[in-house]
N, C-alpha and C positions, 0 to 999 in steps of 0.2 A: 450416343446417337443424337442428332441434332432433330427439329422437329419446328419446320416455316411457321407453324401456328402458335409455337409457344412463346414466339417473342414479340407477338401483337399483343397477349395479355400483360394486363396492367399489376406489380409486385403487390397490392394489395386483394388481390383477386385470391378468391378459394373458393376450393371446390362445395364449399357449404353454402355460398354466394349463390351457386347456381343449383342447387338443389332443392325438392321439395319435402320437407320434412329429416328424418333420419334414415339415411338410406340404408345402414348396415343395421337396422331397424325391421324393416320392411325388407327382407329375404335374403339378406349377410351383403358381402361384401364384394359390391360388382369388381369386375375386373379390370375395366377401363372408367374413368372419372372423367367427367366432362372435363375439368380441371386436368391437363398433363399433369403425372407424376414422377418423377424422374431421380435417382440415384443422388442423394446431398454426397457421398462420399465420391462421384464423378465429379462433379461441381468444383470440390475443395481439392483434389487430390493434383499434385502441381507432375506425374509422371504422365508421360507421353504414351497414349495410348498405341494399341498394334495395330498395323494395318496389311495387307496384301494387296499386289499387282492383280488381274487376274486380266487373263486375253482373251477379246470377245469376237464376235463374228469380222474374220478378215486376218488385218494386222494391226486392228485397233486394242487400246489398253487402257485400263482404269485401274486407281486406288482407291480400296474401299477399306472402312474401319472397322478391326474386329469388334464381334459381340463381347461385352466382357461381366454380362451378367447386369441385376436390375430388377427394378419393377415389372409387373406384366406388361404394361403398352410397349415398353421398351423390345420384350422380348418378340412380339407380335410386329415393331419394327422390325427386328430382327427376318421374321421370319419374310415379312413384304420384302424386304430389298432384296434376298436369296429368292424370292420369285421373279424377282426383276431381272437380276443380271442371269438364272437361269435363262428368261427369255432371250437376252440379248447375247451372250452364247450360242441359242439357237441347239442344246442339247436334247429341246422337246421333238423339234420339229430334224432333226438327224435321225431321234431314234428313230421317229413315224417311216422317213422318207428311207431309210434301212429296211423297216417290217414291211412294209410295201414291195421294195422291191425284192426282198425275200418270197415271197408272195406268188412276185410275178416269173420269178427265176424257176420255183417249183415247180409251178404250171406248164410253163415253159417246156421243163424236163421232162415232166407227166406227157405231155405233147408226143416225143419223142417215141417213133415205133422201135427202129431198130437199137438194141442194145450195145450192140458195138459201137456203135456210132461215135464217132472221136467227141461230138458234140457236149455230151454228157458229161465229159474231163471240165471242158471247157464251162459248162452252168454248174458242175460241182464246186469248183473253184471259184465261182461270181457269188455262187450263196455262202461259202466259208467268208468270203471277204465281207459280206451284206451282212451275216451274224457278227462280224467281230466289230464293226464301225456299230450296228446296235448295240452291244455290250458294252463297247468303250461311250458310247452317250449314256448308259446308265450308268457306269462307275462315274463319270466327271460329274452328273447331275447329286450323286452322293459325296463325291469328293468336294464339291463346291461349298455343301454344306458346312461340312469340316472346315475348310479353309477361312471361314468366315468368324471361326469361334477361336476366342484365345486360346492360347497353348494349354491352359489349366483345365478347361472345357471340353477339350478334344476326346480325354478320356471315359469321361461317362457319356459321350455324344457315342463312342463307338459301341460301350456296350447295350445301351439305346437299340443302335443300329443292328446288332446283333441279335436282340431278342426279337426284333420286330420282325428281321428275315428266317429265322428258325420254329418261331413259336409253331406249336402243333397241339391239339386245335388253334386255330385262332379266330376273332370276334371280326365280322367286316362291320362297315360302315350302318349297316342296322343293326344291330345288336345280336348279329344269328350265330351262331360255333359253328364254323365250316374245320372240318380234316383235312387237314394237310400245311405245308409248311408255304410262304408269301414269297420268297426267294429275293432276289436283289429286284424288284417292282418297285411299277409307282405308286402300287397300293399298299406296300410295306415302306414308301419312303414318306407317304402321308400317313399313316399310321408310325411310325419313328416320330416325326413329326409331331405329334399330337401328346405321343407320350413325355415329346422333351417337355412340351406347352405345359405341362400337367405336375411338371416336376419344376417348373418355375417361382414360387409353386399359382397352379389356378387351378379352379375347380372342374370335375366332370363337364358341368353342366352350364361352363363362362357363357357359353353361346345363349340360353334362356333368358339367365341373370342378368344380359347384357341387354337384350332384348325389352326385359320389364323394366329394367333401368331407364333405357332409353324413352320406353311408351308414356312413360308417366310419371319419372322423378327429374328430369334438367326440366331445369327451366332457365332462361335468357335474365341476367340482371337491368334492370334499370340505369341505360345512360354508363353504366361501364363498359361494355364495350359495344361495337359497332355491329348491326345486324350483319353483313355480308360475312364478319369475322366470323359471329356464332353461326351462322348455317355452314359454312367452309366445314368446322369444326363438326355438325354435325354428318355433312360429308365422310368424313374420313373418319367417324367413329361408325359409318355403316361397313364400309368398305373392310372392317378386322373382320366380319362376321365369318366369310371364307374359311379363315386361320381358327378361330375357336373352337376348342371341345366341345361337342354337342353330348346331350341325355343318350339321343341316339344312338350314338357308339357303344354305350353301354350293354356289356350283356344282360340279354332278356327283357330289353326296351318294347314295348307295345308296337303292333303294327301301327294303331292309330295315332301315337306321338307323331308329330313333326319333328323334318328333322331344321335342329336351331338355327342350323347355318345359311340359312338363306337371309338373304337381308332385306332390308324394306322396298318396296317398291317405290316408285315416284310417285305416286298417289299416297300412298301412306308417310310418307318422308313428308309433304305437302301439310297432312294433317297433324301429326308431328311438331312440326315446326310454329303453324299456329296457334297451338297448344302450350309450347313453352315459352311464345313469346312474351311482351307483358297482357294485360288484359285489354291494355286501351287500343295497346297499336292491333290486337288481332281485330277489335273492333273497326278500328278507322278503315282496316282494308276490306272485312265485309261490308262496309257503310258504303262503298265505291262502285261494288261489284254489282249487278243486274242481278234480277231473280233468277233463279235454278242455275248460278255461275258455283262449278266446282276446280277446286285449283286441281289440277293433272302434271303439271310442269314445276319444279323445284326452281328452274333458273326464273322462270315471268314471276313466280312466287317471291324469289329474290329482288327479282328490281322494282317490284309494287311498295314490298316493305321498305327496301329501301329509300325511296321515292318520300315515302311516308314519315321516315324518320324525324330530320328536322322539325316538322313542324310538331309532332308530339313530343321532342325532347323538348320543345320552348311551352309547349303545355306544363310537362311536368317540372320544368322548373321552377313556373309558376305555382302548380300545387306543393311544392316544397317549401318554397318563401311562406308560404300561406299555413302553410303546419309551424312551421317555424314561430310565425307571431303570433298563432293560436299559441304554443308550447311556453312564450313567453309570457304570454299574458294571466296562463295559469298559475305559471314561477311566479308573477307579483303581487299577484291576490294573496296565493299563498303564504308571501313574505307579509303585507299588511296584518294577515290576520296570525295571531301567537297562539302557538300549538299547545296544547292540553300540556305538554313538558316541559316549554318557555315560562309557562304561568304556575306549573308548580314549583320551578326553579326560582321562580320569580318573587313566590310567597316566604321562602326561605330565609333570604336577605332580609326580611321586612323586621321593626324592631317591635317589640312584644306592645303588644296592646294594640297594634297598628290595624288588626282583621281579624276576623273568624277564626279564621283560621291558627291565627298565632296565640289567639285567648288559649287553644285548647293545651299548647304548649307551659303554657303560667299558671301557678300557682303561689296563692297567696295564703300562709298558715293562719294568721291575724283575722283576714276577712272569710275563711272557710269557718271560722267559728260563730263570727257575729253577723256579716253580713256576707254568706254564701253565696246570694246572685252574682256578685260581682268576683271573685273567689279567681278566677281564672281570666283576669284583664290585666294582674302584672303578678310580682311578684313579690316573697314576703321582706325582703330588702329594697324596696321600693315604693313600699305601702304608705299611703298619706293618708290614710283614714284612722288608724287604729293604733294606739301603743301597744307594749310588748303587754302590759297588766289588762289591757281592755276599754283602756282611757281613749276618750276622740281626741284624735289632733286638733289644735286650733277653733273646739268648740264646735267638732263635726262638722266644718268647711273644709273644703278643697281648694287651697290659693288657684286662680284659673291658668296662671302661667304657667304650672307644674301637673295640673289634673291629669289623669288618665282619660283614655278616650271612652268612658264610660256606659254601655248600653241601656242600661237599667239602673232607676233611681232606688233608692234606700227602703223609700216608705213610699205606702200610697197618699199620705200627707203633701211628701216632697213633692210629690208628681202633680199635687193640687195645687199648689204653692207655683210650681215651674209654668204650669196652664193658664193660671190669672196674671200673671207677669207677664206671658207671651201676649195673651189678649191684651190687654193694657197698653203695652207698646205698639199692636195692631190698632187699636181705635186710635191713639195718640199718633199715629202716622196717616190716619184715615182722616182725623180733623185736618191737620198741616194740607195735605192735598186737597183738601174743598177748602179751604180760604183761601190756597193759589190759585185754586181754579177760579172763585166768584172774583179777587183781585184780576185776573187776565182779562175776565168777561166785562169788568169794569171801565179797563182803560180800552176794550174791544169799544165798547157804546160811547165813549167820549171820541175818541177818532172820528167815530161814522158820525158824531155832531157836529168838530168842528169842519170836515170837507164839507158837508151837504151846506152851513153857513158859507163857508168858502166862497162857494156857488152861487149862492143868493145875492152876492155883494157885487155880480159882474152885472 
């Protein structure tokens, strides 16, 4: 089955695009997705599907394509275009215009005083004729059905059709057990009907499920597709409500349920719609509207939004650009600054002695005897302090070429020794700079003698 609206959506579109939240989450699994869903094995399958002629009111003719099974929207196609070409047929309005004049022929008869009356031959024979063009509208209205389903379908459609015309009791359209059997009707051909829908398979209750789906899980994507597309779309997902299994049907349904099958009104399709649109555009169009303005009309609702579009798609483009170099500005901070993993990765590499950290890694056998503080700044093949007997290398000096990076000195002697050495070299660089300085301030005061003579000489 083909379907106008599925080929305005874009291949990267899905039906979680347009949803809010988990929908099979929140009270199973609707039966129509805002998202078409459609048969991958139609798609791919390179055999030529069935079709049939059928002839409609006159000497006019159409081919239309069998059902040949599928998802539920598909089968709820199904069942729209068999209300269609019923119409156009005209098998509704044959039977009406038979029962009618069945009707009038009895009356007619009833009229009639005398019984002999040849008259009576002649309206016997007008209402034989008036019951058989009724009957023959309800067999073709059932026949038509058939005709529509592939040859593999045919059979469980008949026995279908069979239980629906014989059952005794049977459930009508509120859930009540009436006695007696539905006959070849069109309240056993809508109940047929409901039971194929059911065997598709969908649930008792699509008609509810579809309803709470609708109320408060689509929602319209951002800038993917076009408003006029999504309200179409939400058009023709009000229009299956007719076709759906309702709670209702069910035996021993409450008087107080509704029944599900009624569909939105225009006023609620209205509010609907500004609901799942995004948030800004439902804004932008109350922003326009007068105080106590209620939308009542779907189509003036359509061409407001629409109206409105452009200018909020060039909004949010901009608020997109604008996430975007936020987004990146947080990726380069993030890159500047090295993650708690970088830095331990980092410490890895480093050669022993190098950090804190890597001291904890060294050991040195030599220096954990004699001089412990230092124990864990390298290692004992690498030790410049200490011979293997307990002798000091080199007269207890460390060549400085070769030192370890040493935190801690030996003794507190040494530490004495390292302090007056430092001082020393601090006063010894502390004189150097005040006799640059008094020399600068020197030849400062000779300058400003000879200009100022300079001067005198003019």
């Amino acid at each position: 089955m083909s379907n106008g609206w599925i080929s305005k959506i874009p291949s990267s579109l899905s039906a979680k695009d347009c949803e809010r939240g988990n929908v099979v989450a929140l009270g199973g699994e609707p039966p129509i997705r805002i998202v078409p869903a459609f048969s991958d094995e139609k798609a791919e399958s390179t055999v030529k599907p069935e079709t049939c002629i059928i002839k409609l009111v006159g000497d006019t003719k159409d081919t239309y394509q069998k059902y040949d099974g599928g998802e539920p929207e598909e089968a709820l196609i199904h069942v729209r275009l068999y209300t269609e070409v019923l119409d156009r047929k005209g098998c509704k309005s044959h039977w009406a215009t038979a029962r009618l004049q069945i009707q009038s022929l009895q009356a007619e008869k009833a009229a009639l005083i005398d019984p002999d009356d040849p008259q009576h031959d002649v309206l016997n024979t007008s209402i034989a004729e008036a019951r058989k063009a009724k009957k023959d509208a309800m067999a073709e209205a059932w026949q038509l059905f058939e005709r529509l389903l592939n040859t593999r379908l045919v059979a469980p459609w008949q026995q279908i059709a069979r239980k629906a015309q014989t059952q005794n009791p049977y459930i009508d359209g509120n859930g009540k057990k009436i006695v007696g059997t539905r006959g070849k009707s069109w309240i056993a051909l809508t109940a047929a009907i409901r039971m194929w829908l059911v065997g598709t398979p969908m649930e008792e209750n699509a008609a509810e499920r579809h309803r709470r789906y609708m109320a408060v899980q689509i929602r319209m994507p951002t800038r993917v597709i076009k408003v006029r597309v999504f309200i179409d779309r939400v058009r023709e997902m009000n229009e299956y409500f007719q076709f759906l299994p309702s709670q209702k049907e069910v035996e021993g349904a409450p008087d107080e349920l509704k029944n599900g099958k009624v569909p939105f009104t225009q006023i609620e399709l209205c509010e609907l719609v500004l609901m799942a649109v995004p948030y800004n555009l439902s804004s932008a169009y109350w922003a326009k509207q007068k105080k106590g303005h209620y939308p009542m009309d779907l189509d003036a609702l359509t061409d407001e939004l629409v109206s409105l579009e452009p200018e909020f798609n060039r909004l949010q483009s901009l608020l997109d650009a604008k996430k975007k170099e936020d987004a990146k500005g947080k990726a380069k901070k993030s890159d500047e600054k090295p993650s708690a993993a970088k830095k331990s990765q980092h410490g890895k590499h480093q050669k022993p002695g190098g950090g804190w950290a890597n001291k904890q890694k060294c050991l040195c056998q030599r220096c954990a005897q004699w001089s412990p503080q230092v124990k864990n700044t390298h290692n004992t093949d690498k030790c410049l302090k200490w011979e293997k007997d307990g002798t000091p290398k080199n007269g207890g000096r460390i060549p400085r070429k070769q030192a370890h990076a040493l935190t801690r000195s030996d003794s507190f002697e040494e530490m004495k020794k390292s302090y007056a050495t430092l001082s020393k070299g601090l006063e010894s660089i502390n004189r150097k700079l005040e006799r640059r300085s008094r020399k600068r301030s020197h030849r400062d005061r000779k300058r400003a003698e000879s200009d100022y003579s300079s001067d005198d000489s003019y």
